[in-house]
PAMI-266653 format. One record per residue (C-alpha): x, y, z. Coordinates in steps of 0.2 Angstrom, whole numbers, plus 5000, padded with zeros to 4 digits. Each point is the difference from the previous one (the first is absolute). Layout:
// residues N
XYZ;...
END
This chain:
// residues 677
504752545000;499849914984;498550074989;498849874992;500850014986;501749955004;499449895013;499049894985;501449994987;501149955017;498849865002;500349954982;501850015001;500049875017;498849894993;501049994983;501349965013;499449865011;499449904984;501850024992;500749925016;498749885004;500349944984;501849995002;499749925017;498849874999;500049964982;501850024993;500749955018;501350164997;499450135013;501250174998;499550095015;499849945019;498549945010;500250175010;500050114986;498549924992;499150035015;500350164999;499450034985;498449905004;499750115016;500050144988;498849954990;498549955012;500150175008;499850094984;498649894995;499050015016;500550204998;499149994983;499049885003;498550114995;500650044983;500649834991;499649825000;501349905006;499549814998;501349944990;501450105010;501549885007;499250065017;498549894998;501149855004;500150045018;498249895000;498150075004;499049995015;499149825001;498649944989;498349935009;500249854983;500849964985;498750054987;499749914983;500950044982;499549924984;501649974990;499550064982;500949844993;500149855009;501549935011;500249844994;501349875009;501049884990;500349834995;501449915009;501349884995;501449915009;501149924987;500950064983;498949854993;498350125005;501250154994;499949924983;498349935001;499650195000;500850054986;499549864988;498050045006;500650194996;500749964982;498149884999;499250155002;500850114991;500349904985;501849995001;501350055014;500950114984;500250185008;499649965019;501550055012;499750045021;500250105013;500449925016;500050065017;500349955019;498249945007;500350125015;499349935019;498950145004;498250074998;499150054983;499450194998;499250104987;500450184997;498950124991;500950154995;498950134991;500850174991;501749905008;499550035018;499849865012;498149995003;499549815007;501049855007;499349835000;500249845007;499749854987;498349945008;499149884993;500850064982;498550124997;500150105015;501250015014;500050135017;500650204997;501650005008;500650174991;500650075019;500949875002;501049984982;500350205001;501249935014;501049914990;501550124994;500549904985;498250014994;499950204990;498450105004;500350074982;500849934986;501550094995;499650034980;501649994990;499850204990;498750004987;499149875004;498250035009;499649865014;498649894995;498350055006;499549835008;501149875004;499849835010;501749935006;500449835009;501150005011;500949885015;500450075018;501449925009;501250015014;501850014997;500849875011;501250115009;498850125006;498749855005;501549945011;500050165009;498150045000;500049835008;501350045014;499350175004;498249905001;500949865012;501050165011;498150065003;499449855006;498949964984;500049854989;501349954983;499050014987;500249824989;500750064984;500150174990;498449954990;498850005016;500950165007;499850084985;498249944997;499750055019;500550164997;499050044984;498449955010;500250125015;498650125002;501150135007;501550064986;501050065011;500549835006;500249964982;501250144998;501249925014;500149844990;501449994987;498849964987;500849994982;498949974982;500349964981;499150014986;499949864988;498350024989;498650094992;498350015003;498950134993;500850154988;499250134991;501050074986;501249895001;500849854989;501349915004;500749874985;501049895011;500149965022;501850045000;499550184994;498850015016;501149975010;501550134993;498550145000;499649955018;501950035006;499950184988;498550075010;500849965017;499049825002;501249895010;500349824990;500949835003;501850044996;500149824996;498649994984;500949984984;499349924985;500249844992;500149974981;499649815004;499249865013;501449955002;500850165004;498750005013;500749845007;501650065002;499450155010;498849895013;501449905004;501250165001;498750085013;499749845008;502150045006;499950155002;498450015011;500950005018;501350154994;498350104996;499550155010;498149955001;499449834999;499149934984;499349834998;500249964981;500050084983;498650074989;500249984980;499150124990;499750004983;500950194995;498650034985;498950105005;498749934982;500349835004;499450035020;498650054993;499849874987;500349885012;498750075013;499649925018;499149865008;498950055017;501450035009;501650004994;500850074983;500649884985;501350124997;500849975017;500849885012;500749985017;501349875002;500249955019;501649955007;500349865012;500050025018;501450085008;501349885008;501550005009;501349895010;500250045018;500549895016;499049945014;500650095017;498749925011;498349975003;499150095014;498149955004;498450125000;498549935012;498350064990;498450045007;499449835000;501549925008;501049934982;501750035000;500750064984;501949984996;500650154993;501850004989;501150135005;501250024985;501350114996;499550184991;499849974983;499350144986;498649944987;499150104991;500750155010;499449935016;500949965017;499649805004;500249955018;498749905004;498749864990;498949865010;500549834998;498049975003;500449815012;500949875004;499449904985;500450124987;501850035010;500149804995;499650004984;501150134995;501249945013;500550175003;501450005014;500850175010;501450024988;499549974986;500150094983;498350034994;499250074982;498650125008;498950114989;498550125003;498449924995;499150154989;501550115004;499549995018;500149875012;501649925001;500049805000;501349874999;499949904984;501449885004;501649965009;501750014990;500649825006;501650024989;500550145011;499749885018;501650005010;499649875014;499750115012;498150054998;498949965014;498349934997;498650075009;498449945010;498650105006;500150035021;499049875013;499950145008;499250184997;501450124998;498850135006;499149945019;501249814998;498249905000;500249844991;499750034980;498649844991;499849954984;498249954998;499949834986;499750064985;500550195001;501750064994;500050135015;501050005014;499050105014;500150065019;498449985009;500350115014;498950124999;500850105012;501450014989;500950184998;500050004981;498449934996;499350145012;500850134988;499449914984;498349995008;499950175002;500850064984;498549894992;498750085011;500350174996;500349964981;499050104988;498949834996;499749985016;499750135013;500850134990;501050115015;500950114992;501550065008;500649835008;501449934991;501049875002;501550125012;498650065009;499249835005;501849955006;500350135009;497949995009;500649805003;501950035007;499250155011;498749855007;498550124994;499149864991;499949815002;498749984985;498950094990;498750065012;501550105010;499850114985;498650085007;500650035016;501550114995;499950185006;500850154994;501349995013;500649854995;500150044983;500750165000;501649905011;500549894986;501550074989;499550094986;498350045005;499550175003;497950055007;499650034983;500449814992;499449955019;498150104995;500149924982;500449825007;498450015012;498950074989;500549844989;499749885013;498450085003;499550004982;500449825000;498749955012;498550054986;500949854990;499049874989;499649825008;501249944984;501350115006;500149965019;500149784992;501450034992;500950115011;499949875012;501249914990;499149824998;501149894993;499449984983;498950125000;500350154988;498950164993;498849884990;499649885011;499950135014;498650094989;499249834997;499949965018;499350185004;498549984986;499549845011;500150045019;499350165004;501250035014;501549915007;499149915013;499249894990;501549994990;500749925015;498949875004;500049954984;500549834998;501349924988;498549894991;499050195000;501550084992;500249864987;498250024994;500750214992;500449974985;502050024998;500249965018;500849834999;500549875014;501750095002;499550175001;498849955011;501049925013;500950144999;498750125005;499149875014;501849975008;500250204999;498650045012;500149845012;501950095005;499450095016;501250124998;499450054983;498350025007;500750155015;500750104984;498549994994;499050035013;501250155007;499550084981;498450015005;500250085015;501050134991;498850054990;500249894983;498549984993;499649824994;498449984991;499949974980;498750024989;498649874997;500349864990;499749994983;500149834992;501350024984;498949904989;499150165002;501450114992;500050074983;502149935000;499849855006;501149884993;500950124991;502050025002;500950154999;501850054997;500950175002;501650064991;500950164999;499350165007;498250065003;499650164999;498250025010;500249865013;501349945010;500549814995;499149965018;498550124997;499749914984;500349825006;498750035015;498850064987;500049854988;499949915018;498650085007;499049974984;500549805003;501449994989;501849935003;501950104998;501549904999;501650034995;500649904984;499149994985;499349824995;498749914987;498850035014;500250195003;498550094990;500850185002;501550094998;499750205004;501650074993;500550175006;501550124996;501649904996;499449815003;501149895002;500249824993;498649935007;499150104985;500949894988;499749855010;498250054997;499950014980;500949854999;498849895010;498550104991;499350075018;499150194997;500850125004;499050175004;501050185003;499750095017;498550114991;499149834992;500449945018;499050145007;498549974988;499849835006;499950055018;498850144995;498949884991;499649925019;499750125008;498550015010;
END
C-alpha cells in the first residue's frame, strides 16, 4: 500500500503525464503512446485522487474533463473587457478601404504591418485564468456578459486547465482570453454517424454541434462531443504588456494555449490579399471549417491608438469569403408531398464535398423555378451552400449538356395516395388535396407535435412513421388514444420512452388556445397569426363560426388568410378532429380578449438575431406578441427593433445600415420590465 506521500507525488508524476500527451495528442497531432495505454494511466489517476480526495484540491487535474453532474442554469459572468465583433468586408477593395481609413487615423500608414488569421466557424468564449489556472469559461453574450459554461470548456482537452509557464517566468495573476470553440470536420462526421446509428438527428454543420454542445446543462454530455478550441486574442491582463499581436499569440503557444497554426503576419495589405485569396483555396483541405480571414493590426500602441466603435475594434477586420460552390450532376428528381399537400422536387445529385460537407440532396422549390433555370436530370449543375449550409443550385452548366438530358414536370398525380395534383391560379405550388393522403398525414402530425405547436416531446419524425404504417393513428386526435401497449410494440421503444411519450401527450392537453390554431395546420396560418386569433376569440368555438367578413375585420387578417381559415372549419372532416380533441381531454379556451390598441407594443416591430441567453427565440417572440407587438423574420425600414444576442448574424448589419435600433438582450429585458403590471 502506497503511503500518502508516495501516493501524492504519484499523482504529480501522472498528471505531469496526461498533459505531456494530451498535448501531443490533440494539439501537435503526434500522439507517442496508445489509446489503451493512456487509459491506463487516466484510470490511475482518478483512483488516487478519489483516495486522497480529502487532502488536495484537484479542480484543475486532467480528471476534471470527464464532465460534472448537471447544472439547474447557465449563471451570468461579466467579462471584465468587453467582447466586441468585427466589421466585415467582402472584397480586396473593402480590404483596402480599411487600411487607407487605418493610415487616416493614424496619420500615416509608415510602421503598420498585420497579423492575419483564419475566421474560424465556431463559437466565441472567454477564458479567465487567474495565478495561470483555468477559473471561468464564457460564451460571448451580448459582448458584456455571456453564460458560465466553465464545465463544459474543462471538457475540451486541447483547452489547458493551467498554463504551462516556460522556467522563470511567473503566470500572470488575472488574465482574460478570447477564444473560438470548433469541431474538426472528421470527428463531426463520426459524431454524426454514431448520432444517426442511435436513431438521433445529424446535426447541420460543426458550428451548431459545437454551439449545442457548449450549451448543455449537463458536462458529461459535453465531454462525449469532440469539441476542440483556439485562442486568438486578449482581453483583460494584469501585469502584462504585450508590444505587438504577433507576440500574443507566440506567448499563448509557450504557456500551452492552443492557436491557429495558420496566423502569420503580414508586413503589408497587400500581403494580407495575397493570404485571403491563399485560404480562400485552401479552405476545403482544412481540418475545421472557417468562413473568412481576420486582419489585425500586429501593434499592440496603435490598437490602442486606434481604439473601438460600439461594437467592433478599428484595429480589426474580418474579410468574408464567397459562398461555397461546386459542380455536380443531376441524377434525378424525386418528389416530397408536404403537410399541406405541395409537392416539392427535390435534386438528387451526385456526392459532392464543400466546405467539408456531404451534398446529396437540395430542393428545387417548383415547377416554375425548375423552368426558369431549366434545370433537366442530367444535368451539370454549379450548387453552393447558402451561409455554408443549405445547399442550392445556382445554375446549370449548358456547355457540359450532351443531348441526353430529360426535362421534368411535376406529377398529375400524387406520388404518395395517386389523387390528382391542382395548381390553384395565381400560386406557384403544385398540391394534392386529398386529405386522406399518407404523407400529408405524417407531415401533419410532425407539425402537430412540433415544439410551436403542441410541443410533444418524444415523437419524432421515425416514430410518427412507424404510429402511421402500424394503423395506430389516422390524425391528430388518435394521439391520445395510444396506450402503453401500443407504444411499447413499436421498434425501438422500450416502457420507459412509452411512460415519457404519455406523459407528453398529456401534458399537451394543458396547451394555449394559440398553440392548438396552429397545430391545426391552417393553411396560412403560422405562430402570429395563431396568437392574434387567440387574443380575439375566447375559445375555438367561436373561432369557428367566425365568418370570412368577421375574420377580415382583425387587423392583419386579410381576405386570403381569411378564406383560408373559413374554408378550414366548413371541411367536416376537420371539424371530427377537432371535436375528437375535445373529447380527449384538450382543453380549448383562451384568455379574454384584449383589443391591441390596448397594448404597450402595439405597432412596434421586432426582429431577433443570434443567440439569446434568458429566452428562447419563441419565449421572447410570444412576449413582444402578448404585449401587441409584431416578430418577423427579415429586417426592413419598417422594423422598430433588433434584440441582438450572442453571435448575431447578418441581419445586425442589415439593421445599422437602414438606421433601425438595435437593443442587446439586457436593454431588451429593460423594455419589457418597463411594462410590466
Amino acid at each position: 500500500m502506497m503511503n500518502q506521500e508516495d501516493a501524492l507525488r504519484r499523482i504529480a508524476d501522472l498528471r505531469a503525464q496526461i498533459i505531456y500527451h494530451n498535448r501531443r495528442y490533440y494539439q501537435l497531432d503526434e500522439p507517442e503512446i496508445s489509446d489503451a495505454e493512456y487509459d491506463i494511466l487516466l484510470r490511475e489517476l482518478i483512483t488516487l485522487e478519489e483516495e486522497l480526495s480529502f487532502l488536495a484540491d484537484f479542480a484543475d487535474s486532467p480528471t476534471q474533463r470527464v464532465g460534472a453532474p448537471p447544472l439547474e442554469k447557465f449563471e451570468a459572468v461579466n467579462h471584465i473587457i468587453p467582447m466586441l465583433s468585427l466589421a466585415n468586408a467582402f472584397s480586396e477593395g473593402e480590404m483596402v478601404d480599411f487600411h487607407d481609413r487605418i493610415g487616416r487615423l493614424l496619420g500615416g500608414t509608415g510602421g503598420v504591418d498585420y497579423v492575419v488569421e483564419p475566421k474560424l466557424d465556431g463559437v466565441a468564449v472567454n477564458l479567465l485564468y487567474e495565478e495561470g489556472r483555468f477559473v471561468i469559461g464564457s460564451t460571448r453574450g451580448d459582448g458584456f456578459t455571456g453564460e458560465n459554461v466553465t464545465q463544459n470548456l474543462k471538457t475540451v482537452h486541447s483547452l489547458p486547465l493551467r498554463l504551462s509557464m516556460p522556467p522563470g517566468q511567473k503566470a500572470p495573476s488575472s488574465i482574460e482570453i478570447r477564444g473560438e470553440v470548433i469541431i474538426r470536420l472528421e470527428p463531426f462526421r463520426t459524431l454524426n454517424q454514431r448520432r444517426q446509428n442511435d436513431g438521433l438527428p445529424p446535426f447541420a454543420n460543426p458550428r451548431n454541434a459545437a454551439a449545442g454542445s457548449l450549451r448543455q446543462l449537463d458536462s458529461r454530455i459535453t465531454a462525449r462531443r469532440p469539441l476542440d478550441i483556439f485562442c486568438h486574442s486578449l482581453g483583460a491582463a494584469k501585469g502584462l504588456n504585450f508590444t505587438s499581436h504577433w507576440d500574443l499569440l507566440q506567448t499563448f503557444k509557450s504557456w500551452g494555449l492552443p492557436i491557429s497554426p495558420d496566423a502569420r503576419r503580414a508586413g503589408t495589405i497587400e500581403e494580407c490579399m495575397t493570404y485571403y485569396g491563399e485560404m480562400a483555396k485552401k479552405r476545403s483541405a482544412l481540418a475545421y471549417e472557417i468562413d473568412g480571414i481576420v486582419i489585425k493590426v500586429n501593434s499592440m500602441e496603435f490598437q490602442r491608438r486606434l481604439g473601438t466603435l460600439s461594437r467592433s475594434p478599428r484595429w480589426a477586420l474580418a474579410c468574408k469569403f464567397n459562398p461555397l460552390q461546386a459542380l455536380t450532376v443531376i441524377e434525378n428528381i424525386e418528389v416530397q408531398v408536404g403537410r399541406t399537400g405541395v409537392l416539392t422536387p427535390i435534386a438528387i445529385m451526385q456526392p459532392v464535398q464543400i466546405g467539408g460537407v456531404t451534398v446529396t440532396h437540395a430542393s428545387l422549390h417548383n415547377q416554375d423555378e425548375i423552368n426558369k433555370k431549366d434545370l433537366r436530370i442530367g444535368d451539370t449543375i454549379l450548387i453552393q451552400r447558402a451561409g455554408d449550409v443549405i445547399p442550392q443550385v445556382v445554375k446549370v452548366i449548358g456547355g457540359k449538356r450532351t443531348g441526353n438530358e430529360k426535362p421534368f414536370t411535376l406529377p398529375d398525380l400524387c406520388p404518395s395516395c395517386g389523387s390528382v395534383t391542382v395548381r390553384i391560379e395565381g400560386e406557384v405550388a403544385q398540391r394534392c388535396v386529398n386529405m386522406d393522403c399518407p404523407a400529408q398525414l405524417k407531415e401533419h402530425i410532425k407539425h402537430f407535435v412540433s415544439r410551436g405547436a403542441m410541443n410533444i416531446d418524444g415523437i419524432g419524425e421515425k416514430i410518427i412513421s412507424r404510429l402511421i404504417d402500424s394503423h395506430l393513428i389516422h390524425d391528430p386526435s388518435d394521439l391520445y388514444r395510444l396506450s402503453k401497449d401500443q407504444l411499447k410494440a413499436l421498434d425501438r421503444m422500450g416502457a420507459k420512452s412509452a411512460d415519457n411519450v404519455l406523459g407528453a401527450i398529456e401534458r399537451s392537453k394543458e396547451a394555449e388556445l394559440d398553440k392548438l390554431i396552429y397545430a391545426l395546420g391552417i393553411r396560412h396560418v403560422g405562430e402570429h397569426t395563431s396568437k392574434i386569433l387567440a387574443s380575439h376569440f375566447s375559445n375555438i368555438e367561436s373561432l369557428i363560426r367566425a365568418d370570412e367578413s368577421t375574420l377580415m375585420a382583425i387587423h392583419d387578417i386579410g381576405p386570403e388568410i381569411a378564406s383560408s381559415i373559413a374554408s378550414f372549419f366548413r371541411e367536416q372532416s376537420n371539424l371530427l378532429v377537432i371535436n375528437n380533441l375535445f373529447n380527449a381531454g384538450v382543453a380549448h379556451r383562451g384568455k379574454q380578449p384584449v383589443r391591441p390598441s390596448a397594448l404597450p407594443l402595439s405597432g412596434k416591430t421586432f426582429v431577433f438575431t443570434g443567440t439569446l441567453r434568458n429566452f428562447s427565440r419563441n419565449e421572447a417572440s410570444a412576449i413582444v406578441e402578448s404585449k401587441g407587438g409584431k416578430t418577423t423574420s427579415s429586417v426592413s425600414r419598417k422594423t422598430d427593433y433588433v434584440i441582438a444576442g450572442d453571435d448575431p448574424g447578418s441581419k445586425l448589419d442589415k439593421a445599422r445600415d437602414l438606421g433601425v435600433a438595435i437593443l442587446t438582450e439586457r436593454e431588451f429585458s429593460s423594455l419589457l420590465a418597463a411594462f410590466e403590471e
